[in-house]
C-alpha positions as CSV (number, residue, x, y, z in Angstrom):
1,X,-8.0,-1.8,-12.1
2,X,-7.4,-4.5,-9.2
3,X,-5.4,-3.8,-6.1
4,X,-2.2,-4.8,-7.2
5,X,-2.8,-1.6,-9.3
6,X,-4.7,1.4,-8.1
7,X,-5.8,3.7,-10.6
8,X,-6.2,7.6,-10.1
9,X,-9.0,8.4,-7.1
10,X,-10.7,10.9,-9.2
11,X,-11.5,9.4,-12.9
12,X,-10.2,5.8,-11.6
13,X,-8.8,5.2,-15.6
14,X,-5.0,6.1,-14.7
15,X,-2.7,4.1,-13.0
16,X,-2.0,5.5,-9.3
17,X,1.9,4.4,-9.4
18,X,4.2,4.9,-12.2
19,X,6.6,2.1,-10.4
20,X,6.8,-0.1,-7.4
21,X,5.6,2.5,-5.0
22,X,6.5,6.0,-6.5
23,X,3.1,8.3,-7.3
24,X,2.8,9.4,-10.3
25,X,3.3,13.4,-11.2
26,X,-0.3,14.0,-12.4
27,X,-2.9,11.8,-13.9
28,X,-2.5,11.0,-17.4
29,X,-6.3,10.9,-17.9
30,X,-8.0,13.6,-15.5
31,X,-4.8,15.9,-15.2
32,X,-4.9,15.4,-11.0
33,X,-1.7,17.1,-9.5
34,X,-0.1,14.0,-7.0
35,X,3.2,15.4,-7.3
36,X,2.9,17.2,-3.7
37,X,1.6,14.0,-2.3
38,X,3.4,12.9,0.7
39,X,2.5,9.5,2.2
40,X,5.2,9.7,5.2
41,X,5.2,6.9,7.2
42,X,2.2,5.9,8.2
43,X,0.9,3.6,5.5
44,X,4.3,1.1,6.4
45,X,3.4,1.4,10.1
46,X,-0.3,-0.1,9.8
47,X,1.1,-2.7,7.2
48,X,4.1,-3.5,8.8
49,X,2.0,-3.9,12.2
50,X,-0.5,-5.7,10.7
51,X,1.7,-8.4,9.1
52,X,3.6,-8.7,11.9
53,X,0.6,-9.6,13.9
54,X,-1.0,-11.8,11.6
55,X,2.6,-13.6,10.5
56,X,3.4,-14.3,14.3
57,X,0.0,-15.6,14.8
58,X,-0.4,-18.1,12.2
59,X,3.2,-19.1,12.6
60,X,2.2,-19.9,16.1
61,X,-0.5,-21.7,15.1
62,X,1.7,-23.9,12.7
63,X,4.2,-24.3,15.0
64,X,2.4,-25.8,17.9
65,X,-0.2,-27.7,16.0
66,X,2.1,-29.4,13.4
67,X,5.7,-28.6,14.5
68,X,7.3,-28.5,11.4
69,X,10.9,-27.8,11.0
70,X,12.5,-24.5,10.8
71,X,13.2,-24.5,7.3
72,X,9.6,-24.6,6.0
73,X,8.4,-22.1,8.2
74,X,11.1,-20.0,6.2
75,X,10.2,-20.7,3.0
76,X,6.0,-20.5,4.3
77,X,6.8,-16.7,5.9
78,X,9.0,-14.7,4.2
79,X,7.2,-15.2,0.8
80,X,3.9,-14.2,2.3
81,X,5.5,-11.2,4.6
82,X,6.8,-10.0,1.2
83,X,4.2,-10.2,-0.9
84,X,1.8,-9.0,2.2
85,X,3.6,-6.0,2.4
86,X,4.0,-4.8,-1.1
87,X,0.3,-5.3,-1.6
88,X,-0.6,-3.8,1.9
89,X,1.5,-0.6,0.9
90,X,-0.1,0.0,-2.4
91,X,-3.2,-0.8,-1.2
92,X,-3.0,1.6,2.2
93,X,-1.2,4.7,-0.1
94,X,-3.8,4.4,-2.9
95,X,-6.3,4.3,0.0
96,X,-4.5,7.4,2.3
97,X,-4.3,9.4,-1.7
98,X,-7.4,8.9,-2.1
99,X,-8.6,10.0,1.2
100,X,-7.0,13.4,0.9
101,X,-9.0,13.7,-2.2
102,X,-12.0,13.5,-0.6
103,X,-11.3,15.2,3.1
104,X,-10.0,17.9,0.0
105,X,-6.2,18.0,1.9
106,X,-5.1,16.9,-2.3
107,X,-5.5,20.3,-4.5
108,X,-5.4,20.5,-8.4
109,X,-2.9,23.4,-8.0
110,X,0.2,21.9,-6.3
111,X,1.0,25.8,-5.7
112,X,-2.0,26.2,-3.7
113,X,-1.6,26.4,0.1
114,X,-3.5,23.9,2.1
């Protein structure tokens, strides 16, 4: 699996998403309750930080070392704020999944009390 699609953080042979950002129920492969996974905010805070940061640096360093028009900075930043964030949020909830696996706040039994 690469990053643009995370697999399962037990048995890593599932895929992690069953679309653009939704978790899957359970694993397909290991039978690993994700249902009750809840993400919140956090992962698009840190990405959306982070691109922000590195989009208004480099466009800063475009801007003043080759001044080019407004237009191409356009069509150079909102394709790679885009495509920084959707990988950024897959990557940061597969990683934030798979840290609740291991700190064991992810249970088997999505009845069980944390």
């Amino acid at each position: 699996m690469s990053i643009l699609s995370p697999s399962c953080p037990r048995c890593h042979n599932a895929p992690l998403f069953a679309s653009t950002l939704g978790v899957v129920d359970q694993c397909a492969s290991c039978g690993l309750a994700l249902k009750a996974h809840d993400a919140g905010d956090g992962p698009a805070f840190f990405v959306v930080l982070v691109m922000g940061f590195l989009t208004m640096g480099l466009a800063g360093y475009i801007e003043y070392a080759y001044e080019p028009p407004m237009w191409l900075h356009a069509l150079l930043w909102l394709p790679f704020i885009c495509i920084g964030c959707y990988i950024g949020l897959r990557w940061s909830k597969a990683w934030l999944i798979a840290l609740e696996l291991k700190t064991h706040r992810l249970k088997d039994d999505p009845h069980e009390k944390l």
